[in-house]
Structures are given as structure tokens and as C-alpha cells.
MARBA-832647 format. One record per residue: x, y, z of N, C-alpha, C in turn; residue in three letters. Coordinates in pm, whole numbers, plus 50000, padded with zeros to 5 digits. Atoms other than C-alpha are relative to their C-alpha. Layout:
BEGIN
XYZXYZXYZAla;...
***
This chain:
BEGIN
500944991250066181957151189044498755001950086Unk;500735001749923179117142289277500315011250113Unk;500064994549863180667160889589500055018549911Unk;499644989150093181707193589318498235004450008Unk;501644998450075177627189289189499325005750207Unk;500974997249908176627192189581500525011750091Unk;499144982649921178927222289690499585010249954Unk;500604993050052177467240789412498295004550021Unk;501464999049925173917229289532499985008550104Unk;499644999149887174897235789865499965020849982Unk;499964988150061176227272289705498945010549989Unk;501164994150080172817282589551499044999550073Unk;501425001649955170327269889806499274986850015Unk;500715009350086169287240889614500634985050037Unk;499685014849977170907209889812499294989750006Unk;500985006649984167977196489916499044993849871Unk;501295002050102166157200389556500884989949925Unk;499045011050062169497180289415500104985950085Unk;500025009549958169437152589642498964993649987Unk;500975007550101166147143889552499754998249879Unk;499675000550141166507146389201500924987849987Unk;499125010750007169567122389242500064986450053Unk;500485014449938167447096889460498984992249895Unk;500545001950128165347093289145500464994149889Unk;498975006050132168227082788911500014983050061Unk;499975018049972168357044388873500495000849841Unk;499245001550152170447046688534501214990350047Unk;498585014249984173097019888493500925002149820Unk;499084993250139174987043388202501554994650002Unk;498545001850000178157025088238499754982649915Unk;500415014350010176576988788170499324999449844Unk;500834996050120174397004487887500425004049870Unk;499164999050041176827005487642498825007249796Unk;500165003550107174097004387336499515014250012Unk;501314989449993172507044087462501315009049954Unk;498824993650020176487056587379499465008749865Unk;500644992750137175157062986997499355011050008Unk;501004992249973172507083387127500525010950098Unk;499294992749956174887104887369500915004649876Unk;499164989150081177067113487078499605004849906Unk;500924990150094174297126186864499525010750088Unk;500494985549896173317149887144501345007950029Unk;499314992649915176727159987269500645014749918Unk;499634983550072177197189987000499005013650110Unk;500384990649865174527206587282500215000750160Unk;499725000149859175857193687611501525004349988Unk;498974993749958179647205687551500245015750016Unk;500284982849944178537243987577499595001750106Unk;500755001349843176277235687888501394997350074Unk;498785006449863179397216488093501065014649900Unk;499154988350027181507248387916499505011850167Unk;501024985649901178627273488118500484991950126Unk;499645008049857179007246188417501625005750066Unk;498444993849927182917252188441499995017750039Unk;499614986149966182537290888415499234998550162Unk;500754995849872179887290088736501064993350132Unk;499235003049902182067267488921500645005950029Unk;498834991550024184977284788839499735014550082Unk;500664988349944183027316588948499385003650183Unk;500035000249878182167301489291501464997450066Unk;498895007649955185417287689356500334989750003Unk;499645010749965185107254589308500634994849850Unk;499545003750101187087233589059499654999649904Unk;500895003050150186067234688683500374990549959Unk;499205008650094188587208288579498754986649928Unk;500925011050025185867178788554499065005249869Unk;500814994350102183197200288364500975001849853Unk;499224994850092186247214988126500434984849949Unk;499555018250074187047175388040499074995349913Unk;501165004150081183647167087984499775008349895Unk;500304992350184183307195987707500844992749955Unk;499015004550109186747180887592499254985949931Unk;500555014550023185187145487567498575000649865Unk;500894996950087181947158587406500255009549879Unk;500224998250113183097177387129500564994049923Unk;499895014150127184837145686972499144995049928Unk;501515010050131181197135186866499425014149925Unk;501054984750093180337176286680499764992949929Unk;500075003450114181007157786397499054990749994Unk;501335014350055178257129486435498525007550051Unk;501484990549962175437158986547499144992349929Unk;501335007350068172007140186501500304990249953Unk;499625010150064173417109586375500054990250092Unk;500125008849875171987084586598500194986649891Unk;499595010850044172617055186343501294998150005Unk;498934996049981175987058886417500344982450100Unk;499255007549892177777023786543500564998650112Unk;498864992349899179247019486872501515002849946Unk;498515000150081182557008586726500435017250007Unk;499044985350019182807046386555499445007850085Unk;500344988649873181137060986851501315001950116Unk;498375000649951184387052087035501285006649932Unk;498684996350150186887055286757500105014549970Unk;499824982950067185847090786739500555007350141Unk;499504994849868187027098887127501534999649972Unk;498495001150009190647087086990500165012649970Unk;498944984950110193037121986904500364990349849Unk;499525008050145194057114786555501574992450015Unk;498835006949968197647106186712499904990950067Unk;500285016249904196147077086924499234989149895Unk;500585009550082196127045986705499544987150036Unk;500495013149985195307021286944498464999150007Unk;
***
């Protein structure tokens, strides 16, 4: 996703303004397991954005598949919009399809 995010930079002009932007990040979102709640009360507005993301890619030529996942991923949480009290437990549980019971 990284090399996709800097082809598009690269694309527009804007490599330089993305690589500093991305020397700035010091997030450890994989470790941070307790900020998940708080991503799936937002993601009813980030799966239209990574929607717009795939069309531009798509539009330069470069792969959409990644962006078009991430909408898939984010509109499992529509249903918890604003609902940041929301457990991890069913913050997970809600990424299952209804045919995946493990």
C-alpha cells in the first residue's frame, strides 16, 4: 500500500509533501488494539473516501484492489456509526460474514 500511496504521490506532484507527512507518523496501530473501537465508529466515513481512493487510482492506472478491500473491511462497522462504547470483542465479531462462525 505504501509503494501504491507513493506512485500516486509521485503521479500528482506531491512525493515530496507525502514523505514528510509519513516521517511524522510514529503510530504503533497494530499494537494498539484498545483505539479499534474508535476506528469502527468512524469507518461509516472512511469507506466512501478509500471508495474515491480506488476510483483515482484506478483512473491513473494503478491498482485499486487494496483501497476496494479497505471499503470492504470498513463497512462491516456502518452498523456501529458513532458508537464508540462499543467492545473490542464486538468490534471484531462484526468483521466476521455472517457465514464465518469461527
Amino acid at each position: 500500500m505504501a509503494a501504491v500511496s507513493h506512485a500516486l504521490a509521485a503521479r500528482h506532484g506531491v512525493d515530496a509533501e507525502l514523505t514528510l507527512e509519513a516521517e511524522s507518523i510514529t503510530s504503533r496501530v497494530l499494537a494498539e488494539v484498545d483505539y479499534l473501537p474508535s476506528v469502527a465508529a468512524r469507518a461509516w466515513r472512511w469507506a466512501p473516501e478509500m471508495e474515491e481512493i480506488a476510483a483515482t487510482l484506478r483512473s491513473t492506472g494503478l491498482p485499486p484492489d487494496l483501497a476496494e478491500a479497505g471499503a470492504t473491511v470498513l463497512r462491516h462497522w456502518t452498523a456501529d456509526k458513532d458508537r464508540f462504547d462499543l467492545p473490542l470483542e464486538g468490534v471484531l465479531a462484526h468483521l466476521h460474514t455472517p457465514d464465518d462462525q469461527d
